[in-house]
Steps between C-alpha positions, in 0.01 A plus 500: 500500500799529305804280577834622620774163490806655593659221793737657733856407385575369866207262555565388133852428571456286806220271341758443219763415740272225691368361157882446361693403817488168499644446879195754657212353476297774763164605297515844351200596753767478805709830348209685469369768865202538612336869504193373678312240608161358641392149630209357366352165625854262439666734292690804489468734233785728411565806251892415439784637281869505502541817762323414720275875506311723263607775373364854291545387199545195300459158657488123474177310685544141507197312702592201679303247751638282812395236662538550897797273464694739226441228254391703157152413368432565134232804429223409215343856439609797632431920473643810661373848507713744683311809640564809729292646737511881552453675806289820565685806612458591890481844417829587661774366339442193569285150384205313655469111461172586308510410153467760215488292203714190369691466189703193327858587322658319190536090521466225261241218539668225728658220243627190534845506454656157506398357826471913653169715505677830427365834377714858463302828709658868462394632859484890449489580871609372831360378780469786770244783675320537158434126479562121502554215210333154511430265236168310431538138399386156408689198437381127467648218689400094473220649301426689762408905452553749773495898500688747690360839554815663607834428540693744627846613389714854532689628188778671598703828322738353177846442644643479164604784439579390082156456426400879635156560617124432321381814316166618490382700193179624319419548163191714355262463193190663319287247678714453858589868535574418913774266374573105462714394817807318391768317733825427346809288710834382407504131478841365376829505549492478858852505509656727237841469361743794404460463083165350297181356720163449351250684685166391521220766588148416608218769426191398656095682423278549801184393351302541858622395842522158373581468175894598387567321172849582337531786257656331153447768237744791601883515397739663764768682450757486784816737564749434733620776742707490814364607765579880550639567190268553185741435193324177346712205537344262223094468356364170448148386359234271697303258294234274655571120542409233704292705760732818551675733333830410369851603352883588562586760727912616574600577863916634444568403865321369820344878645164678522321558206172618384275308236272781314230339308294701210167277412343476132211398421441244181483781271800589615429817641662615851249434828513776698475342870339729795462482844218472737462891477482524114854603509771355223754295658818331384467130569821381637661209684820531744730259558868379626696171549 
């Protein structure tokens, strides 16, 4: 699996304000929310980040381990593998608790980080009717190696409404005529400013149900509309670096806009995206701050 290291500006920002105050000495651990949680034997295990929730879309996943009295205890070896289960349809509508078939999403191998066990996962659905999230993990403590099966957790629809919503897109070839399913989500700025903000954009290959490692070879071309109006406001180039794809994008004003992206390949040559149908279809993101 290919890596994705993009750290939320906000989590970022608080550990740098613990390590340089020199008056708060509170470890960086005690900013961070839990998402979910499970006891096992003295300890509690916890998928944390700096919200507090999941979302669709990009997210942080820091793993953390507590002692019954709070105290944190240090974690030796650790792994996380997010999956989804997905429910069969009731025939009416509606969705039975039976499960269909299971798939994984987008997520880097857990890391140490400093003294954190953190890992990045682009969830491309939420938790609802069709189906529930839960991670599968292992962590070693005082030498000590335990396994959880499942750990529940609900991913919840983006709130920020800046970083627009993950895309879904296929692409065909002489030997994968049904198509290649691609996801692609925007990553960074999180907060956008009225003038220049580097935009990061993270195209991600679905290999299987398990397997998403990031697409580096393409260039993307971006043009900048606002939303209901079609004159083009400003075109900008994506290169890939450092896990997404990157460059300078121009918003005139704080508004709506719409982000139209137009894929090449290495050879340059334009990759015409379709849909589930076989249909061409304009891969876009929407957005507004």
């Amino acid at each position: 699996m290919r890596t994705f290291s993009y750290f939320s500006v906000a989590l970022l920002s608080t550990v740098a304000l613990v390590s340089c105050s020199k008056e708060d000495n509170t470890p960086a651990e005690s900013f961070l929310k839990t998402v979910a949680e499970v006891k096992v034997d003295e300890y509690t295990i916890r998928l944390q980040n700096a919200s507090g929730s999941f979302v669709m879309g990009y997210n942080e996943v820091v793993l953390t381990a507590v002692k019954s009295s709070g105290e944190q205890v240090a974690i030796e070896e650790a792994t996380f593998f997010p999956e989804m289960e997905m429910y069969k349809s009731d025939n009416n509508g509606g969705y039975t608790k039976e499960v269909n078939h299971r798939h994984s999403c987008p997520h880097t191998t857990l890391a140490k980080v400093g003294d954190q066990w953190k890992s990045q996962a682009l969830f491309q659905m939420t938790t609802g009717a069709t189906g529930s999230w839960y991670a599968k993990l292992t962590y070693k403590i005082a030498g000590v190696s335990k396994t959880i099966d499942r750990l529940d957790f609900v991913v919840k629809a983006q709130t920020n409404t800046a970083l627009g919503k993950v895309g879904r897109f296929k692409v065909t070839s002489n030997t994968n005529p049904d198509g290649q399913m691609h996801l692609y989500a925007i990553v960074a700025p999180e907060k956008p400013i009225a003038g220049d903000n580097q935009l990061a954009l993270g195209v991600w290959k679905m290999e299987n149900k398990n397997s998403f490692p990031s697409v580096t070879d393409f260039t993307i071309e971006v043009k900048i509309t606002e939303k209901g109006n079609t004159a083009v406001l400003s075109t900008s180039e994506l290169r890939y670096s450092d896990s997404f794809y990157r460059g300078n994008v121009t918003y005139p004003k704080k508004g709506s806009y719409v982000l139209t992206y137009t894929m090449k390949d290495a050879q340059g040559n334009v990759i015409q995206p379709k849909d589930n149908a076989g249909n061409a279809v304009i891969l876009a993101s929407e957005i507004s701050f």
